[in-house]
C-alpha distance (Angstrom), angle and dihedral (degrees) to the residues before:
residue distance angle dihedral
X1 . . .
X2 3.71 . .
X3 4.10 91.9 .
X4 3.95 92.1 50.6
X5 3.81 80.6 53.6
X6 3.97 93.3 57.0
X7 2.85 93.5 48.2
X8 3.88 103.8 55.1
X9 3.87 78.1 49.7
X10 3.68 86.1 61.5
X11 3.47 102.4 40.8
X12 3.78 90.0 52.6
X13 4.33 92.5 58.7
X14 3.91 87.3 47.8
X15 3.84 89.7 55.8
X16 4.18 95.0 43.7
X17 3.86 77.3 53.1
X18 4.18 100.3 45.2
X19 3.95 88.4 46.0
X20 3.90 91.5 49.1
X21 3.96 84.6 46.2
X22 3.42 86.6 53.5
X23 3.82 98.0 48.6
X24 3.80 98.0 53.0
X25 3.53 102.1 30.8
X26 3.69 101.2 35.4
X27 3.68 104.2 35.2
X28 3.90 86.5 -124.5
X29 3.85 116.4 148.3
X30 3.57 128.2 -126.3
X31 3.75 87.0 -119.2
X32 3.40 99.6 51.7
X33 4.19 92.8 50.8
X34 3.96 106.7 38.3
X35 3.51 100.0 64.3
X36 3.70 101.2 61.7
X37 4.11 87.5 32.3
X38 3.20 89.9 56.7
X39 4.10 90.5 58.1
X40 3.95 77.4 59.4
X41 3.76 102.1 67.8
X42 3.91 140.0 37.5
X43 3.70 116.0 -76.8
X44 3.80 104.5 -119.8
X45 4.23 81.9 62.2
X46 3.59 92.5 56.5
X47 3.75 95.9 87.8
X48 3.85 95.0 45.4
X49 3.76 79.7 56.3
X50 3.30 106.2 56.8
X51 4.32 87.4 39.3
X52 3.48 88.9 61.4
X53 3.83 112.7 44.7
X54 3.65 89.3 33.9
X55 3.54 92.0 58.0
X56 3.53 103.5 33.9
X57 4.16 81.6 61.8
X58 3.71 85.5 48.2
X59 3.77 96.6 56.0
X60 3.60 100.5 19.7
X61 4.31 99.0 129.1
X62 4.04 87.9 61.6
X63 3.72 88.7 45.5
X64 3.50 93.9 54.1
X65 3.54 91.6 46.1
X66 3.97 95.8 52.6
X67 3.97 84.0 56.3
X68 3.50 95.5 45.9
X69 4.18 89.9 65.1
X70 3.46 88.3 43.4
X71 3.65 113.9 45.2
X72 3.96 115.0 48.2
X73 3.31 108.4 -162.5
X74 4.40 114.8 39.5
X75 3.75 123.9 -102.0
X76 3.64 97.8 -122.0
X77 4.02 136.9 166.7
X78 3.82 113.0 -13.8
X79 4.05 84.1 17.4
X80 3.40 100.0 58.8
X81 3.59 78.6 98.6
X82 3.41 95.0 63.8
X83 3.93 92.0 47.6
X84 3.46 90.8 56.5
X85 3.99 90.9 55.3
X86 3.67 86.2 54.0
X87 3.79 95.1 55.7
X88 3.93 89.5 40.3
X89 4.18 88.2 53.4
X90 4.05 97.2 43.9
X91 3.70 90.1 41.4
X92 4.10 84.0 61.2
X93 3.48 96.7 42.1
X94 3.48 89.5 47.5
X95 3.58 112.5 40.0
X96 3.60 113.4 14.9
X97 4.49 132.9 55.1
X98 3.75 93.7 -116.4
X99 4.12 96.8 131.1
X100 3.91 109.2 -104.6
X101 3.74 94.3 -122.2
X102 3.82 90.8 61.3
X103 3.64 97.2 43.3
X104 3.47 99.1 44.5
X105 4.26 74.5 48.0
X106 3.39 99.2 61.0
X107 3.63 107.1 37.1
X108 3.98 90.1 57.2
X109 4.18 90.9 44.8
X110 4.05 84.8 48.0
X111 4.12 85.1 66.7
X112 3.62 85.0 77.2
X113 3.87 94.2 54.0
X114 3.60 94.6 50.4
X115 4.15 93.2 46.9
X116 3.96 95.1 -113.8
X117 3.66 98.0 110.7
X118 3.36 93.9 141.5
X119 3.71 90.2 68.9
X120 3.75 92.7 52.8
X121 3.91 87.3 113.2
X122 3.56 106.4 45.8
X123 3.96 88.0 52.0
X124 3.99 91.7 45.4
X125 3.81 87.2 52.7
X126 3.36 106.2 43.7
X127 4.02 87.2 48.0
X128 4.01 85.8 55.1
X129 3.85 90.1 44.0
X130 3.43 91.3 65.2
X131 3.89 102.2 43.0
X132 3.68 79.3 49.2
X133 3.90 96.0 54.0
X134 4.38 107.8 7.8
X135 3.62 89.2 122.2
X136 4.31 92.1 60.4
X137 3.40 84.9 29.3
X138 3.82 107.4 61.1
X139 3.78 89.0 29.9
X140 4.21 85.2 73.2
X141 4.01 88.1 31.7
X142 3.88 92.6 53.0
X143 3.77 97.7 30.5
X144 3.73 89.5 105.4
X145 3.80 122.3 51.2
X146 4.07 103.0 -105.3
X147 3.95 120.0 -150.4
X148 4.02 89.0 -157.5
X149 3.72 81.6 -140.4
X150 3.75 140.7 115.9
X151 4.04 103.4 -96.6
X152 3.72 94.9 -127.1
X153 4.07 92.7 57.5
X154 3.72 88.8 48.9
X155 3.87 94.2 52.2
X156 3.69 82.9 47.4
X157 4.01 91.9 57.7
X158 3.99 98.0 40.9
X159 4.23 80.4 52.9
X160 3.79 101.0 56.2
X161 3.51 104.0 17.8
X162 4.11 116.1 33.4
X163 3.42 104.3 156.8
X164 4.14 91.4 47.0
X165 4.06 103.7 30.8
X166 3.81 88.7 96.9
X167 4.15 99.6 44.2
X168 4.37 82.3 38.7
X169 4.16 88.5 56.6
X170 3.91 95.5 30.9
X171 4.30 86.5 59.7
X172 3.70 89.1 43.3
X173 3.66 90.9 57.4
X174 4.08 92.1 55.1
X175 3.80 134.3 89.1
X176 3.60 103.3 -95.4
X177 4.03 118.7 -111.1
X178 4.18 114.0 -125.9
X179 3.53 109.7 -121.5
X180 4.35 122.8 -164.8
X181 3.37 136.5 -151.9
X182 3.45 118.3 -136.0
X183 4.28 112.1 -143.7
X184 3.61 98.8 -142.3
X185 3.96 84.1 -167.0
X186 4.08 80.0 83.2
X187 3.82 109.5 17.6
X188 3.77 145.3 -8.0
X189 3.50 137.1 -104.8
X190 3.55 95.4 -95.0
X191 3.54 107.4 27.1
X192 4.03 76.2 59.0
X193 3.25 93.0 61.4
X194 3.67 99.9 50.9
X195 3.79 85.8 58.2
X196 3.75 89.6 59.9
X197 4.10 89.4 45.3
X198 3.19 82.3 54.3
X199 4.07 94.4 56.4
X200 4.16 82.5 46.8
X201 4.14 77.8 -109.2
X202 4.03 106.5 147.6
X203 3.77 112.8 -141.5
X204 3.96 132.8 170.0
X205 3.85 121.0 -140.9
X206 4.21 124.3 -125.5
X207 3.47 162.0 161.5
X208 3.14 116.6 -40.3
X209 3.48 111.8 44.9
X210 3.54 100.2 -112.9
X211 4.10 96.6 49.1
X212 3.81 129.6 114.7
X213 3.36 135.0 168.9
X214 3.46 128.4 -146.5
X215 4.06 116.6 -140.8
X216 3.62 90.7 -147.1
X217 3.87 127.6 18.0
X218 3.69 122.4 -100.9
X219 3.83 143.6 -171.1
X220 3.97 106.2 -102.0
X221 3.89 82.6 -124.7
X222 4.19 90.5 74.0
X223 4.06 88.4 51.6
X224 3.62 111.5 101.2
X225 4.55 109.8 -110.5
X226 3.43 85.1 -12.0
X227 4.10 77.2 140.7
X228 3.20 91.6 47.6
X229 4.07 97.7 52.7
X230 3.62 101.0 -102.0
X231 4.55 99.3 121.2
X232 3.45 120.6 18.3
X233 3.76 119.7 -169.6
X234 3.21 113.5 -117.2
X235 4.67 133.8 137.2
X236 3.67 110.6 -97.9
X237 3.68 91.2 -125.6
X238 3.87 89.0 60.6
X239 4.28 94.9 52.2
X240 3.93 79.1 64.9
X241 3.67 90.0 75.8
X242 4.48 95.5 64.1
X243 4.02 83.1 48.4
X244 3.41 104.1 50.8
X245 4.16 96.6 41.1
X246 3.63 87.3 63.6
X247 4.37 91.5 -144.5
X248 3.77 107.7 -169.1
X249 3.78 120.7 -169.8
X250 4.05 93.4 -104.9
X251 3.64 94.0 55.6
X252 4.00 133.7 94.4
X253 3.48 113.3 -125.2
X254 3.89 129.7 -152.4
X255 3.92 108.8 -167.2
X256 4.34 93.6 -172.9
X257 3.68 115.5 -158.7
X258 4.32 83.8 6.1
X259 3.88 93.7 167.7
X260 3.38 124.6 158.6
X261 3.70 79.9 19.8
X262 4.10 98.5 -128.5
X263 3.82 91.2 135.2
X264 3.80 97.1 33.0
X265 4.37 84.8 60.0
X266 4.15 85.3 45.3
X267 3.64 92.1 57.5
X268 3.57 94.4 44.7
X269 3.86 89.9 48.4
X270 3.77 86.4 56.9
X271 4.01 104.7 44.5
X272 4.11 96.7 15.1
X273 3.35 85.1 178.3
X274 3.68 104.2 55.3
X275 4.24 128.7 106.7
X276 3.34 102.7 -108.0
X277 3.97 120.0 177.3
X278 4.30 105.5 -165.0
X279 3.97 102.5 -150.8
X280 3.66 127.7 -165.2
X281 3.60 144.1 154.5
X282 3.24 106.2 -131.2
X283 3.94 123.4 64.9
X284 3.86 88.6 -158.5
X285 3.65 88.3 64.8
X286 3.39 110.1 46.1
X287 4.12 89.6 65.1
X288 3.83 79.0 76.4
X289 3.76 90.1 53.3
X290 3.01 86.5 46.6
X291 3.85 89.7 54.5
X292 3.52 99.3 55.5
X293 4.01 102.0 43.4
X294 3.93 84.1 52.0
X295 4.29 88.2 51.3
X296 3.78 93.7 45.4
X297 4.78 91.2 37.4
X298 3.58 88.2 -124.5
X299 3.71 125.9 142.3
X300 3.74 133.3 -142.6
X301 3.76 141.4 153.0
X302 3.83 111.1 -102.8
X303 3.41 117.4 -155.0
X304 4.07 127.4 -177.4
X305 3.98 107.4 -150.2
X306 3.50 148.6 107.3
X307 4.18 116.0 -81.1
X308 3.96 91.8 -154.1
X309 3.97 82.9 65.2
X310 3.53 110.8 38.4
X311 4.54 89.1 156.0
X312 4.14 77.8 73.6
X313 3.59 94.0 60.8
X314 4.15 111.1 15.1
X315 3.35 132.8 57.2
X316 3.24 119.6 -115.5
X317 3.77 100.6 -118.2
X318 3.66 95.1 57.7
X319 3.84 117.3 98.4
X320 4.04 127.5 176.9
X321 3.71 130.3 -134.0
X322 3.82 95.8 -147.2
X323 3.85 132.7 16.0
X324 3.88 123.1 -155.9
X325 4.48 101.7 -173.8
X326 3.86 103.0 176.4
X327 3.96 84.5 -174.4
X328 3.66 127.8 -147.2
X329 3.91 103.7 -86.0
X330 3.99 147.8 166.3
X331 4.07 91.7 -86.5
X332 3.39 82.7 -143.2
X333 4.09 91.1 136.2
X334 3.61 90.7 57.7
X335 3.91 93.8 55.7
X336 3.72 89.9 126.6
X337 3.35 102.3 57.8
X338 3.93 91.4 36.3
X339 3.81 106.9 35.5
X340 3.70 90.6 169.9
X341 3.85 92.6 74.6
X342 4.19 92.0 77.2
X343 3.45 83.4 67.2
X344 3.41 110.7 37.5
X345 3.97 101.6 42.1
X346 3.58 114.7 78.7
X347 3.93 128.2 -157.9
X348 3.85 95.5 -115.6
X349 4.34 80.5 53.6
X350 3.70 83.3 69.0
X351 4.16 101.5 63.7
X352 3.97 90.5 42.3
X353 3.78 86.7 53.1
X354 3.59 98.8 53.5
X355 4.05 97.1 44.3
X356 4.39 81.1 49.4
X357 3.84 88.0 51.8
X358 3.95 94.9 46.0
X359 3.94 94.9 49.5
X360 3.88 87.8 45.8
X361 3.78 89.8 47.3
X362 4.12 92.0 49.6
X363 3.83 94.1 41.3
X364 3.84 85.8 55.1
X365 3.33 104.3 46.9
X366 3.73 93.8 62.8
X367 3.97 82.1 69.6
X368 3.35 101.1 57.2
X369 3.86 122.7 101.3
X370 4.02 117.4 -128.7
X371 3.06 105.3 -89.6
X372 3.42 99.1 19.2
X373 4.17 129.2 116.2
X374 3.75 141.4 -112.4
X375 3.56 120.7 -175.9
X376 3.73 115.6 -155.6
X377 3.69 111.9 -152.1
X378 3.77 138.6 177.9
X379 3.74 141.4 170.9
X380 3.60 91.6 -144.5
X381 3.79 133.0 100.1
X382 3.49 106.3 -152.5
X383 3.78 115.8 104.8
X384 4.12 91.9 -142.9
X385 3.78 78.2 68.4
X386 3.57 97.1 43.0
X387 4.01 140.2 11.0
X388 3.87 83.5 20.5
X389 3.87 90.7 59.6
X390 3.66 94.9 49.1
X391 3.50 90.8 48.4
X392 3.99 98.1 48.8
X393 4.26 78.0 41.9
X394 3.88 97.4 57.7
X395 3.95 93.2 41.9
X396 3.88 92.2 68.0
X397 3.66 96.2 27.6
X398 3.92 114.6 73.8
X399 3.66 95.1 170.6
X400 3.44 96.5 60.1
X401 3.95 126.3 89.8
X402 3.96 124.6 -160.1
X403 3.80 108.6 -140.7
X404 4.07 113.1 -156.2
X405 4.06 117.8 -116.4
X406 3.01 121.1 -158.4
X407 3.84 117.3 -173.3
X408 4.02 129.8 -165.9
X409 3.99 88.4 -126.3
X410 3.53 142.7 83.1
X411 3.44 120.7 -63.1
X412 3.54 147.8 54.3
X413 3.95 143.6 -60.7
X414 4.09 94.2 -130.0
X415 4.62 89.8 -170.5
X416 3.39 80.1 -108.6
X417 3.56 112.5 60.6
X418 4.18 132.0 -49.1
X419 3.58 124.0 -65.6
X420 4.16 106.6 -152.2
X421 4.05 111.6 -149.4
X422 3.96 120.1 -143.9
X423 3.63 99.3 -115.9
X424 3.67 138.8 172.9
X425 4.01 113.7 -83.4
X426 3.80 82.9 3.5
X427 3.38 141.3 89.6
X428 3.77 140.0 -85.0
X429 3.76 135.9 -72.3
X430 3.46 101.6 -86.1
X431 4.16 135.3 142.2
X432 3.91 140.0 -163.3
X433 3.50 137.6 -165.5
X434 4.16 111.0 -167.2
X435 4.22 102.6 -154.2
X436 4.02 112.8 -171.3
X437 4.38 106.2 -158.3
X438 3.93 93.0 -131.1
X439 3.89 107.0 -138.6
């Protein structure tokens, strides 16, 4: 029994080390791999899992440099694999109380599971190296302040932003706090929070109403009804977007690119009795839409199609009173939470994003009612993304009318709509611009 124990142990550093392969090599997201890898192992090693490859992605550059003084010649090609074990072991030594003997341990026994046996010694010494010598050795490592971001998103951040590039990457860096949303179909804000009290779960009331946030992070099985629809999780930053489209329970919604569906169930908590048709590109993603409006007993019309060409999927006769498009962007507000986007995001991403949003924007528009709304969201922080779009937006369109937000968070009114900050014990970097079609 205690050998088919190891070697679960092992199997479970070989895939941290296959799903980081798999991120920088691949261009796979962490999102896209855990779920079904997770199938793959026992459940009580899910959340060392996810610690580890998310944070190896979020402090990958000082990784990489540790290795770097300790390994003289580069683990290329067929030994990526073997790199990958190395960032896997230093992350645990580094950032987590598993005892150094075992992780040092496992990460050299995990050679076997990965076919590079043969390496088994140069991983076991380099892992003793640097127990032997971390202190000298993170003194040259950390000598120099380290953004523990791609060099062309920095430059990027010190251009638009100089007086917050520095607090922008500093909150990128940091474990991400796990905000609720609070369906006041069931409960209030407050009397929410009593119910977690209550579960000796500590939680801090905000802006907007509906918004908590939890001290420490739990699994949505502690939350009180969360089964029954009660909490959703969900960033504070991100419940701005049912406030600020104003849904009323006459109106016909379009929630464009609505997947996983946490805004589509916030509107619908709002105006339950509104139309509200929950679009999204990909079929695979709309189960979890799916998901949620079956959690909270809502109902909505989901559609699978493709927002810049809404003649392939809508009639032509059918117009909407409000528009919520939370368009395909650079996810680089949500570092934090997904600390795999520095290295998968590119610069030359950025300009095809932008020219996506704008045809999405103008294909949508055409479907709005006068007088109607469309609320143009991102979680990016990047004005090519954002007040840039609006601005190139309102130049050609006449009809259209920017309406000022102003949120109680950090961040910044941009003249052409609000760019959110990630902050600590706040939400994500997210930004809106509310347009009214004048009639």
């Amino acid at each position: 029994m205690k050998q088919q124990k190891h070697e679960k142990k092992l199997t479970l550093r070989a895939v941290m080390a296959e799903v980081i392969l798999q991120v920088l090599d691949q261009g796979k997201s962490l999102s896209a791999l855990l779920p079904s890898t997770q199938q793959q192992i026992k459940a009580q090693d899910i959340a060392l899992l996810q610690e580890v490859c998310f944070g190896v992605c979020r402090v990958l550059p000082r990784l990489e440099r540790i290795i770097e003084k300790l390994v003289t010649k580069p683990l290329k090609g067929k030994t990526r694999i073997v790199h990958c074990l190395l960032l896997v072991g230093l992350y645990q030594l580094l950032y987590t109380r598993i005892p150094a003997h075992a992780a040092v341990d496992e990460v050299v026994n995990a050679t076997k599971a990965v076919k590079a046996e043969s390496f088994r010694g140069l991983v076991n010494g380099v892992m003793r190296r640097f127990l032997r010598e971390q202190e000298a050795i993170l003194a040259i490592v950390d000598k120099h302040w380290q953004t523990l971001h791609p060099e062309w998103l920095v430059n990027l951040l010190k251009q638009h932003y100089p007086e917050h590039w520095r607090q922008i990457v500093d909150e990128n860096n940091q474990k991400p706090p796990m905000w609720l949303r609070v369906n006041q179909q069931h409960t209030s804000q407050t009397a929410y929070q009593t119910l977690l009290n209550q579960q000796q779960i500590d939680s801090e009331i905000a802006l907007p109403r509906t918004a908590l946030c939890l001290n420490k992070a739990v699994g949505v099985d502690q939350l009180p009804h969360f089964a029954e629809g009660w909490v959703s999780v969900q960033d504070r930053h991100a419940q701005w977007a049912g406030e600020l489209l104003e849904p009323e329970n006459q109106h016909c919604i379009l929630d464009a690119c609505a997947a996983p569906g946490g805004k589509t169930t916030h509107i619908l908590e709002i105006a339950p009795q509104a139309q509200v048709l929950a679009l999204d590109v990909e079929q695979s993603r709309l189960q979890r839409v799916a998901e949620n409006l079956k959690r909270l007993q809502q109902k909505a019309e989901i559609i699978c199609g493709d927002a810049s060409k809404p003649e392939q999927w809508l009639a032509p006769e059918i117009m909407f009173d409000r528009i919520l498009l939370d368009a395909p962007c650079s996810a680089t507000g949500v570092i934090r939470r997904h600390p795999d986007i520095k290295w998968l995001r590119q610069a030359s991403d950025i300009a095809q994003l932008a020219d996506l949003q704008q045809t999405i924007l103008q294909a949508l528009w055409q479907r709005l009612k006068p007088n109607g709304i469309l609320l143009y969201a991102t979680c990016s922080i990047l004005p090519e993304e954002n007040c840039q779009q609006i601005e190139r937006f309102l130049a050609t369109h006449t009809d259209a009318k920017l309406i000022p937000v102003q949120l109680a968070t950090t961040g910044i009114d941009t003249g052409f709509g609000y760019q959110c900050f990630p902050a600590q014990n706040s939400g994500d970097g997210f930004f809106y611009a509310k347009l009214i079609k004048q009639s």
